[in-house]
N, C-alpha and C positions, 0 to 999 in steps of 0.2 A: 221293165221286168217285174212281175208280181211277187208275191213272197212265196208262194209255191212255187214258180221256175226256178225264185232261187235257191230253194231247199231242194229241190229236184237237180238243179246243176251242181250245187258244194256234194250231196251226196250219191255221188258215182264213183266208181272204180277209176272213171277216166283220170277226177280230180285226187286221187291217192295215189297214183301214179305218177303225178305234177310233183308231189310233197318229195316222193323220192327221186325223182330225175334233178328235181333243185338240190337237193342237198349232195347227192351224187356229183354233180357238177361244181357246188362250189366250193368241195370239202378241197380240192388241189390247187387252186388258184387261192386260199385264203392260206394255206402252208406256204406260198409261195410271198404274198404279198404282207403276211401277219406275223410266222412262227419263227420264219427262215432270216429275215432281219431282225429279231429278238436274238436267237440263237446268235448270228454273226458279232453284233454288237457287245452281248455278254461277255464273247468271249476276245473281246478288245478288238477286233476287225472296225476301222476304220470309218467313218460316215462316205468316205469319198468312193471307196469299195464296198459299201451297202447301197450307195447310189447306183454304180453301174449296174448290180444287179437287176436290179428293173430290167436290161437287156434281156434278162431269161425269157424276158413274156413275148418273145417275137414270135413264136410259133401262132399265138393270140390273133396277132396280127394278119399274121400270111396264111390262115389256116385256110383261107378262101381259095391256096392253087391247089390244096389237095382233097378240099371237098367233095370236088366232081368225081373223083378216084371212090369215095364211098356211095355216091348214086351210080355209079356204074357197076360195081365190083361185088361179088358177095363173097365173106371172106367166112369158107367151109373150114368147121371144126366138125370132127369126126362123131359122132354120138350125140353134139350139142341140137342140132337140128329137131332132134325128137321131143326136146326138152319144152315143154308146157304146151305140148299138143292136148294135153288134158284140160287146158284152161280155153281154147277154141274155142269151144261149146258156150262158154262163161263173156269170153270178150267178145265176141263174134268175127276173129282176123283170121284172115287164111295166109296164108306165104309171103315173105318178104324178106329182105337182106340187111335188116337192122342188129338183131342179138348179136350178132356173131363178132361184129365192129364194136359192139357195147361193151360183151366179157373181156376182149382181149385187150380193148382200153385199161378195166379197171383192173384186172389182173396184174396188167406192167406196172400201174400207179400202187397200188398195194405193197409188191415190189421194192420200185425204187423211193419211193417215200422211205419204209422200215429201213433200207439203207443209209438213209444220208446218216442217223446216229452212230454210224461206225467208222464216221469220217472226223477229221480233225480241223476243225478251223484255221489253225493257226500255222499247218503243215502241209494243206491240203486244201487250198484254198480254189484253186483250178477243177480238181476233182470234185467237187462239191458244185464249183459253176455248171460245170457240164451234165450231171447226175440233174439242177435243176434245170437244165434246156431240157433234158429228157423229158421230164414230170413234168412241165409247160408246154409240150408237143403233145405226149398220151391225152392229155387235160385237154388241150385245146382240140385232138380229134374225138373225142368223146362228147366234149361240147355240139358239133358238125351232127354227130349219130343220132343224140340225146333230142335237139333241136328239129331235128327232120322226122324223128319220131312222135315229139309231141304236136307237131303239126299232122302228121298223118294222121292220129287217133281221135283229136279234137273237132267235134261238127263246126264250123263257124261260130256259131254262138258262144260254144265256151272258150272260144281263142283270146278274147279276155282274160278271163276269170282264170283259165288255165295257168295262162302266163302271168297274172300277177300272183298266183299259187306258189308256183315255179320259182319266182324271185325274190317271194320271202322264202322258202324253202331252202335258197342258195346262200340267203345271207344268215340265215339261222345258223347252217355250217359254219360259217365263221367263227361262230360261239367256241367249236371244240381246239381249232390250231388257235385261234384268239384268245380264249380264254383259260378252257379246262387243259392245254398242252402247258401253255406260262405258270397256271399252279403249280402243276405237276413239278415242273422245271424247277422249282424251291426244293423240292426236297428228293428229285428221282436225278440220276442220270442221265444226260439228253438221249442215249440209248433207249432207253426203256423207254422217254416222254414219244421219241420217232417213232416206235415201235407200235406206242400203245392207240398212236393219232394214227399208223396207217389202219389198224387194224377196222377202221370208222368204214373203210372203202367198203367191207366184205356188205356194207347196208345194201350198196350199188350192185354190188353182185348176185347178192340174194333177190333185189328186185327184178336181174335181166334172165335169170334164171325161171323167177314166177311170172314171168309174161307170155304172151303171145306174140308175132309178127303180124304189123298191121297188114290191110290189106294191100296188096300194089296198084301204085296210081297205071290209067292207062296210058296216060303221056310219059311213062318211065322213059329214060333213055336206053335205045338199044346199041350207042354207039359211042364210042369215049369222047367222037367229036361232038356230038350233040350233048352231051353231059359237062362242057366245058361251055358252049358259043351258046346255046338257045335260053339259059339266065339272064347272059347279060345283052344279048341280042331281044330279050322279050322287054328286061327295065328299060334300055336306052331308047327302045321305038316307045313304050308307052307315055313314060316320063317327056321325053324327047330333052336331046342331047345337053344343051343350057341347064334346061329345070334341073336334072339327073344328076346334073355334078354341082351344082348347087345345094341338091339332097345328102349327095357324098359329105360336101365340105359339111355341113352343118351336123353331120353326124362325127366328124373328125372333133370338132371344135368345141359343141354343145357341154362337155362334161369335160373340157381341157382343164381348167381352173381345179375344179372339185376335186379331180381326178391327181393333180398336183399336190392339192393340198395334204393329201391323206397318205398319199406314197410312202411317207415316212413315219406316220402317226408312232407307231407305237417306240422308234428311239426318240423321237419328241416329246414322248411320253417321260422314256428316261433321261432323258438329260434336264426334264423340270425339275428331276429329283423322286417323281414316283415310285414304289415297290414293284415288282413286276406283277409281286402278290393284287396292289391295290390295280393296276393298270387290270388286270385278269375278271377282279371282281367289281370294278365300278365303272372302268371307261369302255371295257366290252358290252356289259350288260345295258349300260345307258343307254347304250346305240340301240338294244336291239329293238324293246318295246317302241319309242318312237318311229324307230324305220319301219317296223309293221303295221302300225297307226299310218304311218304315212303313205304307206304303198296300200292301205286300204280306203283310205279318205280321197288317195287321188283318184281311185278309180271312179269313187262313188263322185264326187266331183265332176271326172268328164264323161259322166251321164247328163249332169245339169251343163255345163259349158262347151263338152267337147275338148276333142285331143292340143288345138291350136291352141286355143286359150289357156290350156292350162300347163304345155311348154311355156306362155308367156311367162304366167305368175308361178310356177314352179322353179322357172329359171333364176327369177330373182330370189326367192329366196334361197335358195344354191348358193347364190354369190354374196347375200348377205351374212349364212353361215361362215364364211370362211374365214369373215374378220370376227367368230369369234374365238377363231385360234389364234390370232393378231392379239385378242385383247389378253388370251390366257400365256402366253409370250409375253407379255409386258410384265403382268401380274406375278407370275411364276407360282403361285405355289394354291393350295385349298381344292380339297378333294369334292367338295361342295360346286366350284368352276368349273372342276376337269367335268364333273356328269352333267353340268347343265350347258356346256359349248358340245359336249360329246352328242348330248340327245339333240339340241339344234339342228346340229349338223345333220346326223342322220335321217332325222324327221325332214331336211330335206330332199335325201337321198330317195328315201319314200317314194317321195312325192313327186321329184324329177324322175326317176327309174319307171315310177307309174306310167307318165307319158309317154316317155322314149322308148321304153318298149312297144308301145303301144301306137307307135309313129311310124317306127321299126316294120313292124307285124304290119299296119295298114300300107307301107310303101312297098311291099312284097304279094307277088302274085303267085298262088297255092300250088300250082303245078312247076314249081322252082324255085318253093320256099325254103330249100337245105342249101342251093348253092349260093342264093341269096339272101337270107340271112348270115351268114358264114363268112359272108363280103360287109356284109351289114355291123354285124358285131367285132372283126376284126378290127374295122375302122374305128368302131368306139375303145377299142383295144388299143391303139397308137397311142394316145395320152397316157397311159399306166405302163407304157411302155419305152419309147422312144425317148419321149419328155420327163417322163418320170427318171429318169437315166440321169438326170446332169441335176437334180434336183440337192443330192448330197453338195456337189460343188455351190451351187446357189446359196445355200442355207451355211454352209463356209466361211463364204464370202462375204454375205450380206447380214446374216443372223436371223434367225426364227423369224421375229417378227417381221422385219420385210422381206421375205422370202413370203410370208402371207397375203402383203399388199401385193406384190407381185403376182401371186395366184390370183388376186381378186379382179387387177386390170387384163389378165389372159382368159377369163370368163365370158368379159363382154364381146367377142367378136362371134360368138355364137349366136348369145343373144342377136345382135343385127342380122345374121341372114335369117331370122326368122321372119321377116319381114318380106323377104319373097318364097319361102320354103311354108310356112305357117301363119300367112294374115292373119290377125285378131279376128275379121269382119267373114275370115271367109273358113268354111270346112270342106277339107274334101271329101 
């Protein structure tokens, strides 16, 4: 690609639309996985009851059986329908059944987000669970809308570009329950901090509001049977049946390790003895520059090597980062450590997210790319979920630092099926 396509591709509408579908997307999953165990633990709740939290993310997971329910469905709001018909003319899309799924996503998370601050930790600890299955449901169907939409809008050519858009966009959000909520948190009310972090959503809403509906595929489904069987009836023949669950597992497994390891970052954080103050202002921010360096290098990357190769050496460095939250566990203390294990890390989150999305996106065929993706990312969802669940008891039992070797030997089984899922020698 020349340097005019690419100044031609970064500046469109399509790719300003990436910036807020990312951020949109990953403002409730980082209050889920950042703010909400900061919160529990301040407030004396237990590592062993911040562990099971992770449970909350099962919606993540399972959002692949109600997927099809939004490529079938269109979910009529009264007046909303008219809403950026004026912008037609601008985007060029005519009708389709996406806004309607978007508003009413981000409305509930706006919602029940500003609520959890009127709950009590310590009294209310059940209500609080359940309030965040809620906010990991909306989250995780808004994911499904958000996904099937930016596949609609993107020509082929930017489904790259788009999507690595999209996923610094998502981790950027992190910054606000990650960072600027944990400031707050020093000197505000957790009232006010839930309050002030849901009000981030109204970004999402103003975007679904300034949009179009793309145009409708011809192959839409006209039938809830065919919006459920011809996804996974279309991967299983193409793939054929071996390869396909080969693909499955490797997408389970690939980011098991990483995915463990982080679960718990920020009372890891606390328990070295960090401020939440410094946690906000050095171990957030460390992350963020490198993971954007690194989800931009890998892309540029697998233009010279390609997607397989650069799972390979992405991988490893994945799993070399994670010993160095082993060595900052040994170490325990220096604010100098926390930001240079923090930006490792993330630099290879970068780097590995580069590919896997982009592994992801090339294992999915376009006329079934909402309900498989959605199958796609769920499965990369188990590890932050499921596993990430017993990760308090682990870290218990064993202590910080080997609870990191531990994460470092659960990374490599990934690595091996690449070796029939991603040949070094070979590209699909």
């Amino acid at each position: 690609m020349n340097s005019i396509s690419i100044k031609q591709a970064l500046l469109n509408r399509r790719m300003l639309i990436c910036i807020f579908t990312g951020f949109a997307s990953g403002m409730p999953l980082y209050i889920l996985i950042s703010l909400v165990p900061a919160w529990l633990r301040s407030e004396g709740v237990g590592l062993k009851e911040i562990g099971f939290f992770a449970l909350i993310g099962l919606p993540y997971t399972w959002k692949f059986f109600w997927s099809p329910l939004l490529d079938r469905y269109r979910l009529a709001i009264p007046g909303f329908s008219k809403f950026g018909a004026s912008f037609s003319s601008t985007f060029g899309f005519g009708g389709g059944l996406r806004r309607g799924w978007m508003l009413a996503t981000q409305i509930g998370l706006l919602l029940s987000i500003a609520a959890l601050g009127f709950l009590n930790p310590n009294t209310e600890i059940w209500s609080i669970a359940w309030l965040c299955l809620l906010i990991a449901f909306l989250s995780a169907t808004q994911d499904i809308v958000l996904d099937a939409y930016r596949r609609q809008i993107l020509p082929d050519q930017e489904l790259g570009l788009g999507n690595s858009i999209h996923v610094n966009a998502y981790r950027i959000a992190g910054l606000v329950p990650g960072s600027l909520s944990l400031i707050l948190a020093d000197s505000l009310p957790w009232q006010s901090v839930f309050m002030i972090t849901a009000a981030f959503m109204l970004i999402g809403i103003l975007m679904t509001l300034s949009i179009a509906e793309p145009k409708a595929d011809a192959r839409h489904p006209t039938t809830l049977n065919q919006a459920i069987v011809d996804p996974f009836k279309e991967f299983f023949s193409r793939q054929g049946v071996q390869q396909a669950c080969l693909i499955l597992a490797f997408m389970l497994l690939y980011k098991l390790g990483d995915s463990m390891a982080t679960a718990l970052a920020t009372p890891f954080y606390l328990d070295m003895g960090f401020s939440k103050t410094e946690i906000g202002l050095i171990a957030k921010h460390a992350a963020l520059w490198p993971m954007i360096v690194g989800g931009i290098l890998g892309g540029i990357l697998m233009l010279k090597i390609g997607i397989n190769r650069a799972l390979w050496l992405f991988g490893l460095v994945q799993i070399v980062s994670i010993l160095g939250f082993a060595l900052l566990a040994r170490v325990g203390e220096g604010l100098w450590l926390l930001g240079l294990v923090i930006s490792f890390e993330y630099l290879g989150v970068g780097l590995g997210t580069a590919a896997f999305v982009a592994f992801m996106a090339r294992s999915t065929h376009p006329a079934f790319a909402a309900t498989q993706l959605a199958l796609f990312t769920a499965l990369t969802a188990v590890p932050r979920t499921v596993a990430s669940s017993f990760t308090g008891i682990i870290v218990e039992g064993v202590g910080w630092e080997s609870f990191f070797y531990i994460c470092t030997a659960l990374a490599i089984p990934g690595m091996l099926l690449l070796f029939k899922v991603a040949p070094w020698n070979e590209e699909a």
